[in-house]
Backbone bond lengths (Angstrom), bond angles and torsions (degrees), N, CA, C in turn:
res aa  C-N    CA-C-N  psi(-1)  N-CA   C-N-CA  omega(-1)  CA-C   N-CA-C  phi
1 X - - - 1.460 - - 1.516 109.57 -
2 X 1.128 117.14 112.84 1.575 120.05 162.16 1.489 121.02 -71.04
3 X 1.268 110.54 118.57 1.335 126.76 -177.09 1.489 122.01 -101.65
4 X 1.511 116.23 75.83 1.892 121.17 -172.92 1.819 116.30 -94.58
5 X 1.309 118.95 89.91 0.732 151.83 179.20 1.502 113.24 -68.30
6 X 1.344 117.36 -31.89 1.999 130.21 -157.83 2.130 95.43 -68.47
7 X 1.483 85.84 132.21 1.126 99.58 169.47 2.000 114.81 100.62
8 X 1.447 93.77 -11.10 1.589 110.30 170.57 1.832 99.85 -101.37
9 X 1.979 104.35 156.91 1.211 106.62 176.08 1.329 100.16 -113.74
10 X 1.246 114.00 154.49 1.523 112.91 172.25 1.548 108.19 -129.18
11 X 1.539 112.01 134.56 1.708 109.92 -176.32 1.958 97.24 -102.21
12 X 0.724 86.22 160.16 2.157 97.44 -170.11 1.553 82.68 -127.72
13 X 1.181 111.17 141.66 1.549 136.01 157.23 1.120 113.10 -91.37
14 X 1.330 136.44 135.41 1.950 110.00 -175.67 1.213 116.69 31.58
15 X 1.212 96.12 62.59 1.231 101.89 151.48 1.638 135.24 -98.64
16 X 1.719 118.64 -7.34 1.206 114.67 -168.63 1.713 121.82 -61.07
17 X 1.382 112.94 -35.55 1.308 141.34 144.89 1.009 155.01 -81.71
18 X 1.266 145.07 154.95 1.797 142.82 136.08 2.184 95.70 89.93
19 X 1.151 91.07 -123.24 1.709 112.80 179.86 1.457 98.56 -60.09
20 X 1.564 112.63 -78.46 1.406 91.31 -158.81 1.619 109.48 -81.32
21 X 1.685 137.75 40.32 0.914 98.17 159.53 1.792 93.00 -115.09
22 X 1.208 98.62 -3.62 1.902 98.81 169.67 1.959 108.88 -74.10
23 X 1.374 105.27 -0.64 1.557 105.19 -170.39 1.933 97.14 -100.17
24 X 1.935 106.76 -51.33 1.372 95.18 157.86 1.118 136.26 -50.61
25 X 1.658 122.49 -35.09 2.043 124.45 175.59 1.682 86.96 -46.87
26 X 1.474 117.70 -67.28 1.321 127.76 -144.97 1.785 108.45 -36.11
27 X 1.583 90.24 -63.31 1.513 112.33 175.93 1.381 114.81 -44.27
28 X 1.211 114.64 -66.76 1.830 108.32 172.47 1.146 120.74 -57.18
29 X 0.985 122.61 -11.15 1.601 124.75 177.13 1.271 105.06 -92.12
30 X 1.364 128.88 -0.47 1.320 116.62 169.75 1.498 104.78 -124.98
31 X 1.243 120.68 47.22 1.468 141.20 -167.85 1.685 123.82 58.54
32 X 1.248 102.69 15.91 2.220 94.61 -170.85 1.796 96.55 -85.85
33 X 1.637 105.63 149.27 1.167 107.96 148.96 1.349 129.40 -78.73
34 X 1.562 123.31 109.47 1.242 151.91 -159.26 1.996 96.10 -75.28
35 X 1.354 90.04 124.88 1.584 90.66 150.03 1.329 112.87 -125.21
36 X 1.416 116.47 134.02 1.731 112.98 165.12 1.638 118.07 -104.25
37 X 1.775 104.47 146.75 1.090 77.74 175.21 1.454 91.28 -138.38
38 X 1.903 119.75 -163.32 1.192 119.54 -179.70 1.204 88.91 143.26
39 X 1.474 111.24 167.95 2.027 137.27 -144.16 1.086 92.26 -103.69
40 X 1.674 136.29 5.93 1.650 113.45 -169.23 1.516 85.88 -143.24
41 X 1.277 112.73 130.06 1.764 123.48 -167.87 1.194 90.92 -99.22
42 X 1.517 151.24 -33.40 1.236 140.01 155.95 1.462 127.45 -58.66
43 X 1.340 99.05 -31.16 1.771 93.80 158.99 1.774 130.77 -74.70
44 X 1.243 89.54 -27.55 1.702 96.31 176.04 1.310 113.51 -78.31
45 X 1.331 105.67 -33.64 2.005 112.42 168.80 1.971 99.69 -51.30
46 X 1.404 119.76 -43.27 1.262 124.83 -148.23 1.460 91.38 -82.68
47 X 1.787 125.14 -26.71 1.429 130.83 -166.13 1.506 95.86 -80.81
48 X 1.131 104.17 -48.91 1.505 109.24 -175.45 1.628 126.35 -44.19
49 X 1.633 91.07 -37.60 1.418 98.88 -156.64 2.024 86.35 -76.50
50 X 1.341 115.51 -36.47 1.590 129.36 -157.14 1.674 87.06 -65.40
51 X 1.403 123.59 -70.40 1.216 126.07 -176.72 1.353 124.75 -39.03
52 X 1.363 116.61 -41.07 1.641 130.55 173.25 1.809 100.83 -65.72
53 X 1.114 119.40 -42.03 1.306 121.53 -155.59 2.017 96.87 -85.43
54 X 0.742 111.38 -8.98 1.648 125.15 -178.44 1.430 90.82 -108.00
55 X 1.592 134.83 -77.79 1.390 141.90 -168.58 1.421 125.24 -94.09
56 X 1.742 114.37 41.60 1.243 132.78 -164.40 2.022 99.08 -26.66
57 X 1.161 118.39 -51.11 1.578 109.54 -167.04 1.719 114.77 -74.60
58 X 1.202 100.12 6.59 1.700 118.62 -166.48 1.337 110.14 -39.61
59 X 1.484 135.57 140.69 1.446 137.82 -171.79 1.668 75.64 -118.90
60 X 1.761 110.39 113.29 1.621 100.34 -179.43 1.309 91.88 -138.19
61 X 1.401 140.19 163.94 1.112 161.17 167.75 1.266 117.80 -144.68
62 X 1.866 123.29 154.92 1.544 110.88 -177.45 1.748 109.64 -131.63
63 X 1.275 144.39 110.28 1.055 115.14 -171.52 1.892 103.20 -109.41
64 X 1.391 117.47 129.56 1.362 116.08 178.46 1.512 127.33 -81.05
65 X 0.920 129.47 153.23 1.412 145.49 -154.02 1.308 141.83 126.95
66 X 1.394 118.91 151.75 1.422 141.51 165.05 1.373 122.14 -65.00
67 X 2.140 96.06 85.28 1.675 84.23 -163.56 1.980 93.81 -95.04
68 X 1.389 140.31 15.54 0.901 109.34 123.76 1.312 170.06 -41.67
69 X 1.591 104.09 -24.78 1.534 106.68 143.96 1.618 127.02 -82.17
70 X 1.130 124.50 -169.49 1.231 114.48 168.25 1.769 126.93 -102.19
71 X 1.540 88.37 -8.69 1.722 95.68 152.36 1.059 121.36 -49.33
72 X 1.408 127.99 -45.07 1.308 141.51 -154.07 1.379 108.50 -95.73
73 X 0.930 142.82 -18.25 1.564 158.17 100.53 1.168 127.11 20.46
74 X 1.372 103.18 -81.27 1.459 144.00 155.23 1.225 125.69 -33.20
75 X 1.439 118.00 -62.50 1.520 137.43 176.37 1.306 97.67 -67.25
76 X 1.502 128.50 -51.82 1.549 120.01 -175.72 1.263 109.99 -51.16
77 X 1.693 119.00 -58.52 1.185 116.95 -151.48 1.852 99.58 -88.82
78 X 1.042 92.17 19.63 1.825 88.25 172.26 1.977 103.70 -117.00
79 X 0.792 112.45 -11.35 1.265 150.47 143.99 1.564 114.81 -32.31
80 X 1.457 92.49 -91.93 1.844 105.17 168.07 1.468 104.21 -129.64
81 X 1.462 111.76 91.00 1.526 104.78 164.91 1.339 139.16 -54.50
82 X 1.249 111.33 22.78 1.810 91.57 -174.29 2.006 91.08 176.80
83 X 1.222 121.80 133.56 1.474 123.65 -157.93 1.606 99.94 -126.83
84 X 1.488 119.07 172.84 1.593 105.91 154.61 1.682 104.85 -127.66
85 X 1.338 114.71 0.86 1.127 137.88 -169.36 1.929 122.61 -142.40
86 X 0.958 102.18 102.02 1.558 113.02 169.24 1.609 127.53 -128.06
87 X 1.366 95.64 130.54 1.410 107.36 -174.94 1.233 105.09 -131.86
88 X 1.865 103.08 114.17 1.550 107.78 163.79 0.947 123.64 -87.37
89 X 1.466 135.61 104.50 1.155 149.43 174.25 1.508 137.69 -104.58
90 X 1.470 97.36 1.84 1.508 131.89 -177.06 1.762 94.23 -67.16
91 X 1.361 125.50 136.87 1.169 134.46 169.40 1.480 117.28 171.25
92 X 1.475 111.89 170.57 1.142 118.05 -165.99 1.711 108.83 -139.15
93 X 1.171 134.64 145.24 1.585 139.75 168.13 1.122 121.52 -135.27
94 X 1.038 127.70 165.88 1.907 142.58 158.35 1.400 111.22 159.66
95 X 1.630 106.59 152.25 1.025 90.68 -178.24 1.895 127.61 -122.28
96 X 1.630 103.05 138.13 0.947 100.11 -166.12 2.170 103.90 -116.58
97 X 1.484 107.43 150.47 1.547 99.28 -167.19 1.641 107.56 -54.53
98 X 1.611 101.80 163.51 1.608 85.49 172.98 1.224 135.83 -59.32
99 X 1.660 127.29 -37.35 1.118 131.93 -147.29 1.635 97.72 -108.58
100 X 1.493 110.61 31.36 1.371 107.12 172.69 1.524 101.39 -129.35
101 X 1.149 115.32 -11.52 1.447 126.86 172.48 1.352 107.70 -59.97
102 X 1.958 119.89 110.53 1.409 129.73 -165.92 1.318 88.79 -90.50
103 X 1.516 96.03 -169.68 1.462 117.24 -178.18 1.244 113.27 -89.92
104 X 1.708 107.50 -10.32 1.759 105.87 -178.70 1.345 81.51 -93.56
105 X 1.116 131.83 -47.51 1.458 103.38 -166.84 1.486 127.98 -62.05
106 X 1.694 119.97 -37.77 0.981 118.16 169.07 1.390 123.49 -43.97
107 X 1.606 112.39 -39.84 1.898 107.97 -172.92 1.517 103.74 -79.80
108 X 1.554 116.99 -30.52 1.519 106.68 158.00 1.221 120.61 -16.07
109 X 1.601 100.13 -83.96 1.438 109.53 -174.19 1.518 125.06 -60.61
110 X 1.206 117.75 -16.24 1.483 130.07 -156.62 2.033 79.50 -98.50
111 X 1.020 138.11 -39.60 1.433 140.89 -144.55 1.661 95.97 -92.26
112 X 1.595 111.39 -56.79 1.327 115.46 158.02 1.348 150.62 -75.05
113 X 1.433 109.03 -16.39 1.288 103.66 165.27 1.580 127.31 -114.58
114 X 1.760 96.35 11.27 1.448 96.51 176.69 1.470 113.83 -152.55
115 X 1.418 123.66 -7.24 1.250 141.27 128.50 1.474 138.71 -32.74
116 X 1.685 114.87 -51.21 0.996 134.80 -176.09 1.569 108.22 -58.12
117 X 1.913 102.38 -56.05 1.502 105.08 -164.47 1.425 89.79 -108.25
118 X 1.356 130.92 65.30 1.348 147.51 139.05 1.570 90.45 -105.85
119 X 1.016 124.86 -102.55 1.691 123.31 155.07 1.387 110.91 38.90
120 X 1.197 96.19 -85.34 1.592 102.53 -166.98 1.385 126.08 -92.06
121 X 1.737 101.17 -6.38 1.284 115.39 174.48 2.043 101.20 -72.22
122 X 1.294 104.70 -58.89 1.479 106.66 172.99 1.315 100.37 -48.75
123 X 1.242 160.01 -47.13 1.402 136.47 -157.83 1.248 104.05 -78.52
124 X 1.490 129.36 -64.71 0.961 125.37 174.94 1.812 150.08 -55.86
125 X 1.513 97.97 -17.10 1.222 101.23 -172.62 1.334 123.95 -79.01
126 X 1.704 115.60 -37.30 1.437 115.18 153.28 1.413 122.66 -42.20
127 X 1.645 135.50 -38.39 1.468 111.18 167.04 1.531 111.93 -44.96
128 X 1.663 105.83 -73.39 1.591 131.78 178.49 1.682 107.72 -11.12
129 X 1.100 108.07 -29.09 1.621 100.61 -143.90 1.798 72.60 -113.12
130 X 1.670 124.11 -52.99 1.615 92.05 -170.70 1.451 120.26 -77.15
131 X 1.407 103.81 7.75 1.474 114.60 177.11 1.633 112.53 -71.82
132 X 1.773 119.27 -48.03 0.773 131.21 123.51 2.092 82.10 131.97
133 X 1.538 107.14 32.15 1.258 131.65 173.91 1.529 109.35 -160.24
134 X 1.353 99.44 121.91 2.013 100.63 141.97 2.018 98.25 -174.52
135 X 1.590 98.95 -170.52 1.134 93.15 -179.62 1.325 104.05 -140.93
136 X 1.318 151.92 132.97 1.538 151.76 -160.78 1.950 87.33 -130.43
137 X 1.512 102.61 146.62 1.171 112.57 -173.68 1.684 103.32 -152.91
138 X 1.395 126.98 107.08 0.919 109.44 149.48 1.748 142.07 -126.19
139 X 1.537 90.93 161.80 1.600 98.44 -141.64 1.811 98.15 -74.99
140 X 1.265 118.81 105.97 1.450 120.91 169.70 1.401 123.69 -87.02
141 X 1.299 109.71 -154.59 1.823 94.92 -165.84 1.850 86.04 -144.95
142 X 1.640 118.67 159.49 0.820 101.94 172.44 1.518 109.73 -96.72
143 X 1.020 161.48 53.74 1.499 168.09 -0.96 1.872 105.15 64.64
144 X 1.423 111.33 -39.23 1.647 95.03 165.56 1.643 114.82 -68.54
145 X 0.945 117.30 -8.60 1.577 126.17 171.48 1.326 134.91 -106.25
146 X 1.301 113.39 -13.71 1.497 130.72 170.35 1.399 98.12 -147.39
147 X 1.277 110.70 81.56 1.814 127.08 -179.89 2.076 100.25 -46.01
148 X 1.057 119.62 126.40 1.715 124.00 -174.02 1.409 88.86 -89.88
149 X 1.490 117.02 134.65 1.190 124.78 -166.32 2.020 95.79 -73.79
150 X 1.159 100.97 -24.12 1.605 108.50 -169.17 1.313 103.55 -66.26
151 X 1.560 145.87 -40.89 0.951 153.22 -127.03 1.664 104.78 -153.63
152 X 1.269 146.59 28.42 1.312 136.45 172.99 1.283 140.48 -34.96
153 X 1.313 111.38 -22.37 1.293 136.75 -162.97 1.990 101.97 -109.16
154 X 1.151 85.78 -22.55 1.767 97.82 172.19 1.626 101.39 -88.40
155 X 1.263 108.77 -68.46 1.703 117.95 163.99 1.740 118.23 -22.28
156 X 1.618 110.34 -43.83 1.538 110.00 -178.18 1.702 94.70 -96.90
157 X 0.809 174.40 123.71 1.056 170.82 21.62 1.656 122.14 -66.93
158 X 1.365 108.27 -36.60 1.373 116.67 150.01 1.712 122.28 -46.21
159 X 1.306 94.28 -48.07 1.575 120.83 -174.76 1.407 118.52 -61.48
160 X 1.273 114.63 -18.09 1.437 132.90 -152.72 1.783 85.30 -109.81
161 X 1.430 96.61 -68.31 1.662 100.76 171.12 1.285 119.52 -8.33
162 X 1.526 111.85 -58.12 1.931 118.28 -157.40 1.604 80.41 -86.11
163 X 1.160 138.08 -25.37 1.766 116.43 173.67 1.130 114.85 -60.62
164 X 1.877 123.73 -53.05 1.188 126.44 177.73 0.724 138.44 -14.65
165 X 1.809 99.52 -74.12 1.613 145.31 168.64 1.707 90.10 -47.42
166 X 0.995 141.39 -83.91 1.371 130.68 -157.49 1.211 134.71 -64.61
167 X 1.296 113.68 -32.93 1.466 139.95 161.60 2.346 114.42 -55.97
168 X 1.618 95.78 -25.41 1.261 99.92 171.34 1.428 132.14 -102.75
169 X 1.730 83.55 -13.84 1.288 100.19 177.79 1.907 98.02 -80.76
170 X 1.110 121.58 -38.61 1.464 100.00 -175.67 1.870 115.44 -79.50
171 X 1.342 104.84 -4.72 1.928 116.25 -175.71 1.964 83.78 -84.74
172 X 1.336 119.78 -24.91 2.003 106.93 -172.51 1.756 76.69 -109.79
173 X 0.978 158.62 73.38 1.687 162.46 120.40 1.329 79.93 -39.78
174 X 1.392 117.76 163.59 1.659 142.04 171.58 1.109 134.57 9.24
175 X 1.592 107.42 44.37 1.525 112.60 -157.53 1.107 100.78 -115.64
176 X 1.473 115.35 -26.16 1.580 131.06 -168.77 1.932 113.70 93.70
177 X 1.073 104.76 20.51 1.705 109.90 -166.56 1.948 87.36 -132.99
178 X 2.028 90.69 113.43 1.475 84.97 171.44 1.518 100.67 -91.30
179 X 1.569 103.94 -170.98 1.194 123.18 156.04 1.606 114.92 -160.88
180 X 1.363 99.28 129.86 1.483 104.96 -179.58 1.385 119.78 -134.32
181 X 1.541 138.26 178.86 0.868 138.51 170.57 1.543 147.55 -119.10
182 X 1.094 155.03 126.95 1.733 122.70 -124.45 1.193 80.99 -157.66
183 X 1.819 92.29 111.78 1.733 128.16 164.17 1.439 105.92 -76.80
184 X 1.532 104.18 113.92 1.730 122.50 164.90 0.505 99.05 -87.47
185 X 1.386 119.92 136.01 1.463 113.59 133.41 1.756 138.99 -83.52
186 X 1.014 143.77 -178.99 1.786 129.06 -170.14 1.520 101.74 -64.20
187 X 1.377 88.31 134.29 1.778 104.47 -160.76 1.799 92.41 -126.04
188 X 1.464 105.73 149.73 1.332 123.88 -179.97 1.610 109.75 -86.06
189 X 1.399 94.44 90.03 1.599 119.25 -167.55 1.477 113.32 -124.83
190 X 1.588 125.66 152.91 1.339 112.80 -166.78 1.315 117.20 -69.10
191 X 1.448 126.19 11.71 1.806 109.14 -177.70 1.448 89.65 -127.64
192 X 1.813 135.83 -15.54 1.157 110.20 155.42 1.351 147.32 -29.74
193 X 1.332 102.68 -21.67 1.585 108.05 178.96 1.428 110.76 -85.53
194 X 1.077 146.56 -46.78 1.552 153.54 -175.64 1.472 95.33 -63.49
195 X 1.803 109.57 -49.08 1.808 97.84 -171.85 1.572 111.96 -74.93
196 X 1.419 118.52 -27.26 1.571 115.19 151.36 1.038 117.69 -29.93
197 X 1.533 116.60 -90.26 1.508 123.40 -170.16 1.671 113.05 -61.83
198 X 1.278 113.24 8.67 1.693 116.29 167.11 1.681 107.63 -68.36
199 X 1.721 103.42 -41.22 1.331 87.24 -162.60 1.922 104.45 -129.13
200 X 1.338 108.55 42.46 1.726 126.74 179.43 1.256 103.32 -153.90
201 X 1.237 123.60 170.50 1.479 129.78 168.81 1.078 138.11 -57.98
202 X 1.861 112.89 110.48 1.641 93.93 -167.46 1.671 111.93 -59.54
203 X 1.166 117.03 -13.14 1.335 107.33 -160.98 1.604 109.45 -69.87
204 X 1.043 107.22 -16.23 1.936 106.73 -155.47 2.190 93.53 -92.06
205 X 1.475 90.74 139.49 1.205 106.95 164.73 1.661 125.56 -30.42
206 X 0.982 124.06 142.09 1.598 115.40 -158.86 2.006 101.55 -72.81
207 X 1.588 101.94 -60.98 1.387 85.60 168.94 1.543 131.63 -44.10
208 X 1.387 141.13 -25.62 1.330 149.01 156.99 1.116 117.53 -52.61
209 X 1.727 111.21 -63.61 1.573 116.68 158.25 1.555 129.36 -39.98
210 X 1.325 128.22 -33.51 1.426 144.24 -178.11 1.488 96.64 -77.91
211 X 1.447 116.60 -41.35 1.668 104.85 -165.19 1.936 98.00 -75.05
212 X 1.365 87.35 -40.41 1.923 101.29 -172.70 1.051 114.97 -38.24
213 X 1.652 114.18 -45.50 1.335 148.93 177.30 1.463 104.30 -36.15
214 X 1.269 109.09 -81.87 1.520 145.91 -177.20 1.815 107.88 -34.30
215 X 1.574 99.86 -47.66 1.037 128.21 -150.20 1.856 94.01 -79.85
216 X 1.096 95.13 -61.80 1.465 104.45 -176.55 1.832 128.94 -80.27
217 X 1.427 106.05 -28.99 1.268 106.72 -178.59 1.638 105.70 -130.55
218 X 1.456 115.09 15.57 1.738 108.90 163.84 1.643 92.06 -174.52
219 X 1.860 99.65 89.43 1.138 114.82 168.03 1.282 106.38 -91.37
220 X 1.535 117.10 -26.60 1.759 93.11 -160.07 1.798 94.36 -71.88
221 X 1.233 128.40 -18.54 1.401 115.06 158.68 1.835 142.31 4.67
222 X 1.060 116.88 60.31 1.787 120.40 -164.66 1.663 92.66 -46.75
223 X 1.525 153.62 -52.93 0.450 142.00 161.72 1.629 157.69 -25.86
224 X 2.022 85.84 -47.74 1.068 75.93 171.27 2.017 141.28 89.16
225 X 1.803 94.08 -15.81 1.288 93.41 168.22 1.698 104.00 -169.75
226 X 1.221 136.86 174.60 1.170 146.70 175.50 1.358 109.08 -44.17
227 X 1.131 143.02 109.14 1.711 161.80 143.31 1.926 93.83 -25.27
228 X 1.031 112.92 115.73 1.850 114.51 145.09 1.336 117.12 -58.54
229 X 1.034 129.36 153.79 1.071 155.30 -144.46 2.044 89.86 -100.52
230 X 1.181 121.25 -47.26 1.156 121.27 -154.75 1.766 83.55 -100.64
231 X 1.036 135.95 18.06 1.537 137.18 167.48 1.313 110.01 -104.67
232 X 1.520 117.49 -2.78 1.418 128.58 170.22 1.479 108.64 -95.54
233 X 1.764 125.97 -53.05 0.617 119.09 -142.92 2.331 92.93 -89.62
234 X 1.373 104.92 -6.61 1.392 110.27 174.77 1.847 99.21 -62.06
235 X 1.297 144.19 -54.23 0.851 116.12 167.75 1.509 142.05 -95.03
236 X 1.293 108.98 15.93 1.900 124.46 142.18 0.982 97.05 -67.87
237 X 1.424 148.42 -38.36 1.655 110.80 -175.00 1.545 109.55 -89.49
238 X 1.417 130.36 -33.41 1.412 131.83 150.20 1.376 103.74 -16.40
239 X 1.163 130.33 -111.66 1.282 158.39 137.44 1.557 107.22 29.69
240 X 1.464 106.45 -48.57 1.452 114.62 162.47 1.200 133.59 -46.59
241 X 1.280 108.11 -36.37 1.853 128.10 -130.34 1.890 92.82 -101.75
242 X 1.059 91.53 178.78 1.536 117.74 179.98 1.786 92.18 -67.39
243 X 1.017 108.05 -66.45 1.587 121.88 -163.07 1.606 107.16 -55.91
244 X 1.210 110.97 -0.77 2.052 109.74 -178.72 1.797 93.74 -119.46
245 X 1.440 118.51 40.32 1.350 113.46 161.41 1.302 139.32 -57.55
246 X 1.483 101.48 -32.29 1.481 101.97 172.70 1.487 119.05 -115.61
247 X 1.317 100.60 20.51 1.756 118.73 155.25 1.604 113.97 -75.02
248 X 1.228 109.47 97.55 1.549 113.37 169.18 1.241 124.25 -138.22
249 X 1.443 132.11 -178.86 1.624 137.56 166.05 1.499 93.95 49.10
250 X 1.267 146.32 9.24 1.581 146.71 -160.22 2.046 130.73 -113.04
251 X 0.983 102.05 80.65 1.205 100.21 168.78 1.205 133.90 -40.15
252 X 1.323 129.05 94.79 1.446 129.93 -136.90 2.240 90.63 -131.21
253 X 1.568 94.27 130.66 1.317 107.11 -157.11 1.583 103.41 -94.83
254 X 0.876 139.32 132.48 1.827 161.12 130.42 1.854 122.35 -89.20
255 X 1.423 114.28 40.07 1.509 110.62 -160.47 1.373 115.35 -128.51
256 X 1.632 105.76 8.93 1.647 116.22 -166.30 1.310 121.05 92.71
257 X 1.564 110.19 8.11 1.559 83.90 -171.45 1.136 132.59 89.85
258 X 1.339 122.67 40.43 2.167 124.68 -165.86 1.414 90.87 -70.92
259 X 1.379 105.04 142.65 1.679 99.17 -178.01 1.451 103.93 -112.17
260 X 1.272 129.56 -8.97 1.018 121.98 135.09 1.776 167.08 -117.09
261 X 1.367 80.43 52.56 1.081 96.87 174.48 1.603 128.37 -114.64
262 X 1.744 111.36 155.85 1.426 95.75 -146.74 1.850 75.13 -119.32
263 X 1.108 99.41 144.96 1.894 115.73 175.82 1.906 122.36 -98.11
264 X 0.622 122.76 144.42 1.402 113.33 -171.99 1.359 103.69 -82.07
C-alpha cells in the first residue's frame, strides 16, 4: 500500500519521545509536514535531530509547551492554526495501588491524558470539518479495556479516551474528517523499563524481566511481548491516509490481541 501524505500537516502531542515521536518519524516518512511538540525545547531539538536522521527530507517543526494546561494549547495553536492531521499522544502512566490514588492525582491523570486532546481536538476540528478533510487520532492504551489492577486511574483515562474518540467522531459525521482511537498495547519505550522492574525483579535480565512482565500482569496478551514503538505508529499513518476513509468513531487495536476484552 502506498501511503502519500505530502502536502498535509500533522501536529504530534508528545511527541519529543517514545510513541509519539516514533508516530511523527512515521508521518514524515510518508510525506506530512510534522510538527513536534513538548515542555522541554532541548528535547525537541534532540527529536528533531533523531527524526531528520531516520527521515533525512523531513518537513519538521517543534513548538514547546505545557499542553496540559490550556495555555499550552493556546500557544500551540497560535503557533499552527489550523492542522489536517492530529495525534494525541501526550500521556502519562505508573503504577500506583488503588486505594492510594488521591484526588490530585486522579485529575492529573484525567487533565493529561484526556483533557489535553479534548483541547486540541476543539481547536482544531472546526477548520478540519470546513475544510471538509482531516484525521484526529487518539492514542489509547490497551489497559482502557482490561483496567491493570496496578494503575486504575491510568486504566480510566484510557477509558475515557475511546468515549472522546467516539463522541467526536459522531459531532465530524459527514464532513469527511475521521476520528478514531488506537488501543496500544505496552510498547518498548524509554520509561518502560523502570515501570517493568517496578513490579518484577530488579534482579533478572531485562529480556526475562519483559517476558515476566507479560507473563504476570498482561497475559491475555496473543502476543506475548513488548509492541515497538514504530508498530504503533504503522497504523497512525494508515489511519492517517486517504485510504482509512471510512474508518471512523473506531477503536482500532495494535496491543496483541487481549482476548478478553470486550470494546464498545
Amino acid at each position: 500500500m502506498q501511503i502519500d501524505l505530502a502536502g498535509r500537516t500533522a501536529v504530534v502531542s508528545g511527541s519529543s519521545q517514545g510513541i509519539g515521536l516514533a508516530i511523527a518519524t512515521g508521518l514524515a516518512g510518508a510525506g506530512a509536514r510534522v510538527v513536534l511538540t513538548g515542555r522541554s525545547e532541548a528535547r525537541l531539538r534532540r527529536a528533531e535531530e533523531r527524526l531528520r536522521d531516520t527521515v533525512p527530507a523531513a518537513e519538521v517543526s517543534a513548538v514547546a509547551g505545557d499542553l496540559t494546561l490550556a495555555e499550552g494549547a493556546e500557544q500551540l495553536c497560535e503557533a499552527v492554526p489550523q492542522t489536517d492531521i492530529l495525534v494525541n499522544s501526550l500521556g502519562i502512566f505508573g503504577p500506583t495501588p488503588a486505594l492510594d490514588i488521591d484526588d490530585g492525582l486522579w485529575r492529573e491523570y484525567f487533565e493529561t491524558n484526556v483533557l489535553s486532546a479534548v483541547r486540541l481536538i476543539r481547536a482544531y476540528l472546526p477548520g478540519m470539518t470546513e475544510r471538509g478533510w482531516g484525521r484526529i487520532q487518539n492514542i489509547a492504551s490497551d489497559s482502557a479495556v482490561v483496567i491493570p489492577t496496578e494503575m486504575i486511574h491510568y486504566g480510566m483515562s484510557k477509558t475515557a479516551l475511546l468515549a472522546v474518540s467516539r463522541g467526536f467522531a459522531k459531532a465530524a459525521a459527514g464532513s469527511g474528517v475521521t476520528v478514531n482511537s488506537v488501543i496500544a498495547g505496552p510498547a518498548r519505550t524509554e520509561g518502560i523499563e523502570d515501570f517493568v522492574y517496578s513490579l518484577v525483579d530488579r534482579d533478572l535480565p531485562w529480556e526475562r524481566a519483559q517476558r515476566e512482565f507479560m507473563r504476570e500482569y498482561r497475559p491475555q496478551s496473543l502476543l506475548g511481548r513488548l509492541i515497538e514503538p514504530a508498530e504503533i505508529a504503522n497504523l497512525v499513518v494508515y489511519l492517517s491516509s486517504p485510504q482509512a476513509s471510512a474508518t471512523t468513531g473506531a477503536a482500532v487495536r495494535v496491543d496483541g490481541g487481549y482476548v478478553d476484552a470486550i470494546l464498545p
